[in-house]
N, C-alpha and C positions, 0 to 999 in steps of 0.2 A: 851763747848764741841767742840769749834772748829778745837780742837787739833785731835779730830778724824774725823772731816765731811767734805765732799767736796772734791772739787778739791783747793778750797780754804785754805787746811788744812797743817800743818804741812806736808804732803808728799809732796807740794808743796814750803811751807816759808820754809820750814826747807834745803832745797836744797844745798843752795848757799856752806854752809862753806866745806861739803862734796865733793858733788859733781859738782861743778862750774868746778874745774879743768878739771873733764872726760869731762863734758860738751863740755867746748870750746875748749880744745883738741883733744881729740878724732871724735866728730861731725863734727868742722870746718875741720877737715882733712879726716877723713876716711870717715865720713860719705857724704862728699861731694863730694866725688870719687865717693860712690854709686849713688847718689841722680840727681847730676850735670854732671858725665861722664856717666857710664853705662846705667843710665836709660833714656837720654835725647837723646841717638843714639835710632833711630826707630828699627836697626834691632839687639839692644845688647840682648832682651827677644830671639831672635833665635836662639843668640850663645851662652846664657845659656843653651839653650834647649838642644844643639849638647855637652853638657859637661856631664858625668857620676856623678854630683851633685846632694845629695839628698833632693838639694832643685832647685827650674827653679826662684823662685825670691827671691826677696829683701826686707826685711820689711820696711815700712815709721815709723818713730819715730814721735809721735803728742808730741807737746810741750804741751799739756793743760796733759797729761796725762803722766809726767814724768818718772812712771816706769817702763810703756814700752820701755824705752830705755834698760834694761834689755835684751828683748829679741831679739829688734835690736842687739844690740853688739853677743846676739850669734848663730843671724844667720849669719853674717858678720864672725863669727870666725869661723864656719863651713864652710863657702863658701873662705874662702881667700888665699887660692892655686887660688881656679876660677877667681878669684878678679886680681890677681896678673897676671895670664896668660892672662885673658884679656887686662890688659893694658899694658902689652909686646906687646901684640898682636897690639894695638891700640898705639903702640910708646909715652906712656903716662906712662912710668914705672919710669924713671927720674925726674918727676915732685913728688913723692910720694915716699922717698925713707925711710917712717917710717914702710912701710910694710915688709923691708929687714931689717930694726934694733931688734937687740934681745932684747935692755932694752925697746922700745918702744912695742911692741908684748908681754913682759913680763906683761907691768903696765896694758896692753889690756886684758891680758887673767884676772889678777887680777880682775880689772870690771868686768868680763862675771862672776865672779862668786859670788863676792860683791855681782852683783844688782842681780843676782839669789835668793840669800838668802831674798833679799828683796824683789821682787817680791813674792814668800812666804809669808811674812809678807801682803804685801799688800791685795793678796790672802783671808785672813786669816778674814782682815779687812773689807772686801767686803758681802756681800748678804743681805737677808732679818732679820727681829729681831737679828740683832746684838745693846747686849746692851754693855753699857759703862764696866761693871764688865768684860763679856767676852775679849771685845779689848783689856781693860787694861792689862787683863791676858799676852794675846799673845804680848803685848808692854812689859811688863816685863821678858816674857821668849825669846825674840827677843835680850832684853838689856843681859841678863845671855849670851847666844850666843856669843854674841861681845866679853863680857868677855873672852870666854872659845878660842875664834878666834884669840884672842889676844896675850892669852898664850902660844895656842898651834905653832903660828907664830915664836916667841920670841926663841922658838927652835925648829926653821926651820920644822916643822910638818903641810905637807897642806892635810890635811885626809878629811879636809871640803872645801877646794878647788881645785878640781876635773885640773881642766881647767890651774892652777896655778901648778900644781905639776910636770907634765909635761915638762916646761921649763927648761932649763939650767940654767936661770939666778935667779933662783927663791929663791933659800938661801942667794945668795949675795942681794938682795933687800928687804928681809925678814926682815930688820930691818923699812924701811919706808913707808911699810907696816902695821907692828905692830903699828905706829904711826899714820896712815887712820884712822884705826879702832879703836885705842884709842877716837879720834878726833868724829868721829863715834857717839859712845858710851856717849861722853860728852853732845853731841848735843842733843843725846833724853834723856841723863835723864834732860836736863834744858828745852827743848819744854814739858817734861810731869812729871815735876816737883808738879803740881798744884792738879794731880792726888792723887797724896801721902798724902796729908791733908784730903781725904775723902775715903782712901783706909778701913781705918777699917770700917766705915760705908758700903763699896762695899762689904767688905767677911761676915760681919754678913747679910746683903739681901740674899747676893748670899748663904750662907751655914749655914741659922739660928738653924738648928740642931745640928749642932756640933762645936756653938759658946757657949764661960763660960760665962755664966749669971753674973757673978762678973766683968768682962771686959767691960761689954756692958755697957752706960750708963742706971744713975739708972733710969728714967724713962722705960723702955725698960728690966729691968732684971725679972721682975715679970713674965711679956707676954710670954719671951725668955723659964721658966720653965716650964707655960702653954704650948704653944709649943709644947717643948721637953717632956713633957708627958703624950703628947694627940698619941694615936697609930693612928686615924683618921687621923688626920695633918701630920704624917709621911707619912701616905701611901699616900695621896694627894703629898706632896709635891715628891716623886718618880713616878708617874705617871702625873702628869701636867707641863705644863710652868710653869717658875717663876712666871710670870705678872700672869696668870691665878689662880695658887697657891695664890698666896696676896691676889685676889681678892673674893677668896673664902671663907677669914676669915672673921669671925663673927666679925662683927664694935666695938658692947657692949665690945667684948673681949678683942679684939686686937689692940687697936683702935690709940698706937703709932708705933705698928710694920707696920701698914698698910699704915699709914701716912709716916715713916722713907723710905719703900720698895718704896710709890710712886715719892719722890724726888730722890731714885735712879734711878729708870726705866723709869723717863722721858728722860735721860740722854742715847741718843742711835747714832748710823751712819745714817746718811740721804743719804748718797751718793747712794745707791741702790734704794730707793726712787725718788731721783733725778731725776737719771734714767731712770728710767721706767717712770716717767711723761716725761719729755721731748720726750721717744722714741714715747710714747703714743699719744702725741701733733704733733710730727712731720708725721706722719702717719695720724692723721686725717684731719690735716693742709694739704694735698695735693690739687692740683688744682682741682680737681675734687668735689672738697669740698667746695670750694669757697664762700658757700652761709652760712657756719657752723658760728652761731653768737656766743658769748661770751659765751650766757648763758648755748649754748647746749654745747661748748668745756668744761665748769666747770663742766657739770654733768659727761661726758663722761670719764674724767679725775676722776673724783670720785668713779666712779661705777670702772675704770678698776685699780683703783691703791690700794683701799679699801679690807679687806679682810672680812668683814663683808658679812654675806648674808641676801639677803631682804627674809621676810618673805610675800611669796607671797600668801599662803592663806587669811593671814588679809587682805590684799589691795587687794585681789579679792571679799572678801566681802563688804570692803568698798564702792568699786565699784559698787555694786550690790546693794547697800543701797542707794547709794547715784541714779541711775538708778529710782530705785525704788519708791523714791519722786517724781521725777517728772511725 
């Protein structure tokens, strides 16, 4: 499941063959106009101020989180008349002359809407109980996209790039382009290749109702008709979680569906877990905390990252019992 967890994931190995080029292109150049010129003069935040921009700053791109460079590149494309009058202004407009080239400005706006699309996906991939079925879903309707982006590129059709339509140069370039996104497109279906060997196991978990009991292996087709015609089990499974749903079957009954559903549901995104422990740890980890041992950080991190609730009537009376001996 690494293919979907972390920062360690596929949004990050997967990078290079894609996006390496915007990377050291675009960053090493424009972005260090922003980073290195504008923002290292004390008083450039003023002369943003004094500009009718409806933006006063500039976003930092973090390299651990690479799809934020997404929204870097478009506030950079909304600010770069500002950009450019600034360093007219600042006699720094000769050292940067990709901000007055069209093919350069063309391949730029392309990105802004690439990684838009992506950032989307990323989106998509992010929050709490995201299981493996879900993501996959959205990796495979992300992959159909590429497709359709590809095609509709191929002739000259940018209805899905907003930012890209715009340009002048953008039918003339519309061929290598099409070949990003081809490139694109290869790349995730070989990082989530592995996916597809356990996909029909994902749609019978994910939608045991309205899977053919013939398809399903034969362990599993008996259960699959119990199941489907149990009216109980319907309405459970419309009204519960998945996880909650499985968990509610009768063991005696069901006792390979239950099994089959928990090798898929252990398969989920940690990344929003991650998360929130670490913001968890870093918050308590303040200096003011100083004295916070091990063992209280582990509870602490337990109690706030957990979705379980303690039943505090029991342990008020165990409390009270235990009181009570002595």
């Amino acid at each position: 499941m690494s293919a979907c967890q972390g920062y360690g994931s596929w949004r990050v190995k997967g990078r290079h063959k894609f996006t390496g080029l915007f990377r050291f292109y675009l960053l090493s150049e424009l972005c260090r106009i922003l980073f290195e010129r504008i923002q290292i003069l004390c008083w450039g935040h003023l002369q943003y101020a004094e500009t009718d921009a409806d933006h006063q700053d500039l976003l930092y791109h973090s390299r651990v989180r690479w799809l934020s460079l997404g929204k870097v590149f478009q506030r950079v494309w909304e600010l770069k008349e500002e950009i450019r009058s600034f360093l007219e202004l600042m006699g720094k407009s000769d050292e940067f002359p990709e901000l007055s080239d069209t093919n350069w400005l063309c391949d730029f706006a392309f990105a802004v809407d690439i990684f838009s699309h992506m950032n989307e996906l990323n989106v998509k991939l992010q929050g709490k109980d995201q299981f493996v079925h879900d993501m996959y879903t959205n990796v495979k309707a992300f992959k159909s996209k590429l497709v359709l982006f590809s095609r509709q590129m191929s002739n000259k059709s940018f209805a899905h790039f907003p930012t890209l339509a715009v340009q002048k140069e953008a039918a003339r370039c519309a061929k290598k382009y099409c070949k990003s996104l081809d490139d694109l497109h290869r790349e995730f279906c070989r990082r989530f290749c592995d996916f597809e060997k356990i996909e029909k196991s994902l749609q019978l978990v994910s939608w045991p109702l309205s899977q053919d009991p013939e398809s399903a292996p034969q362990e599993l087709q008996l259960e699959l008709i119990d199941l489907q015609s149990d009216s109980v089990s319907k309405q459970k499974f419309k009204s519960l979680k998945l996880n909650d749903f499985y968990a509610s079957l009768n063991e005696t009954t069901f006792p390979n569906l239950r099994r089959t559903a928990q090798k898929m549901l252990v398969l989920f995104g940690s990344t929003y877990v991650c998360e929130q422990t670490f913001s968890v740890m870093k918050i308590n980890k303040a200096h003011h905390r100083s004295k916070l041992t091990d063992q209280h950080l582990r509870s602490v991190l337990r109690i706030a990252t957990t979705k379980l609730t303690p039943d505090f009537d029991a342990l008020a009376k165990k409390g009270d019992q235990q009181h009570c001996s002595h």
